[in-house]
C-alpha positions, 0 to 999 in steps of 0.5 A: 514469473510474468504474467502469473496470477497472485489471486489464483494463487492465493485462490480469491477472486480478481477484484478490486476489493478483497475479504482480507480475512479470508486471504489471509486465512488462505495465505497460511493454510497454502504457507503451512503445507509449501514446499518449494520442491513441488510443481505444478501447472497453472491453466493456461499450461505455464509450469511455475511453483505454486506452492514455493513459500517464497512466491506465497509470500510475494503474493500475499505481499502484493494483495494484502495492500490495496495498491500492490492489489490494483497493479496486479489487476491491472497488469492481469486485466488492464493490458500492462503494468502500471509501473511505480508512480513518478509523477505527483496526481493533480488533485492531491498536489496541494497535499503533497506541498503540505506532508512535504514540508512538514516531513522536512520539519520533523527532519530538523527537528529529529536533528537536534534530538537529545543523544542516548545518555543525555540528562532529563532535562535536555529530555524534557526540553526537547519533548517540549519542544517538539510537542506542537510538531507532534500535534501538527504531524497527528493531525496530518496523519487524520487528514491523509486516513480521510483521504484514503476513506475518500479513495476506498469509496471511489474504489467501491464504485470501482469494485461494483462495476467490475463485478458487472462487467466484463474481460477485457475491461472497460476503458472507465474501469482501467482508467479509474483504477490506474488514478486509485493506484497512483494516488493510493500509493503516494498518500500511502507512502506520506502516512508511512513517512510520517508515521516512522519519522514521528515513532523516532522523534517520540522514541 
């Protein structure tokens, strides 16, 4: 499926920032008449399956997340796959040092959870215990919505120039959308970490 574009698919414009109910509503008007037996052609003459429910689904995967939708852009029109981020971005090292560390205290303390069966007290205990750990973690989960709200409002400046440029993209725009994607996708993935290691400790 190289080079097959997930925004014409799901029929919406390439951009940076999407109405997502208008995808969404895509999505499934596409989904409830798929059929992976049919085929079509896409413009430039590659015959894929455009109504195959499984690339639906993949589509629809990719540009629901705004990281998932800026590696698309990017590899559509920035010239390459960005490829998964390895390397932690400079300007938000100091916070991975802090979820880091803080995800190994959630760790610790999930280990000594009470087993299912164990008495009220050793639960009451634990939920004691674990309080001030709990307020740590909301508060970090606070501090990384923020951060995501000072990428959304780079990626609105982001978006604008887009909207007024031109293909191929200028060498700011592929620049400043492959720093949004690196760090959107790691302070994602901590507020992901953190929200399933508090469900558990909670649980």
């Amino acid at each position: 499926m190289s080079g097959l574009d997930f925004f014409k698919l799901l029929e919406v414009k390439p951009l940076p920032i999407l109405d997502e109910q208008v995808l969404k509503s895509n999505y499934l008007r596409l989904s409830s008449t798929a059929h992976p037996d049919r085929a079509t052609s896409l413009p430039s003459g590659a015959s894929v399956v455009l109504d195959d429910p499984v690339l639906l689904n993949q589509a629809y995967s990719a540009l629901s997340r705004i990281p998932g939708r800026l590696r698309h852009l990017l590899t559509l029109h920035g010239g390459k796959d960005p490829g998964s981020p390895k390397q932690i971005p400079q300007n938000i090292g100091e916070r991975f040092m802090e979820v880091g560390e803080l995800i190994h205290s959630l760790d610790r303390m999930r280990q000594g959870k009470p087993e299912e069966g164990s008495g009220e007290i050793a639960r009451v205990i634990f939920i004691k215990q674990s309080l001030g750990l709990k307020k740590r973690t909301e508060a970090m989960q606070t501090l990384l919505r923020s951060d995501l709200g000072g990428l959304h409002e780079r990626l609105e400046r982001v978006h604008h120039e887009w909207e007024h440029g031109s293909v191929p993209l200028s060498t700011s725009v592929v620049e400043a959308l492959t720093d949004l994607y690196h760090e959107w996708t790691f302070l994602d993935r901590w507020l992901d970490q953190l929200n399933t290691r508090l469900l558990e400790l909670l649980v």
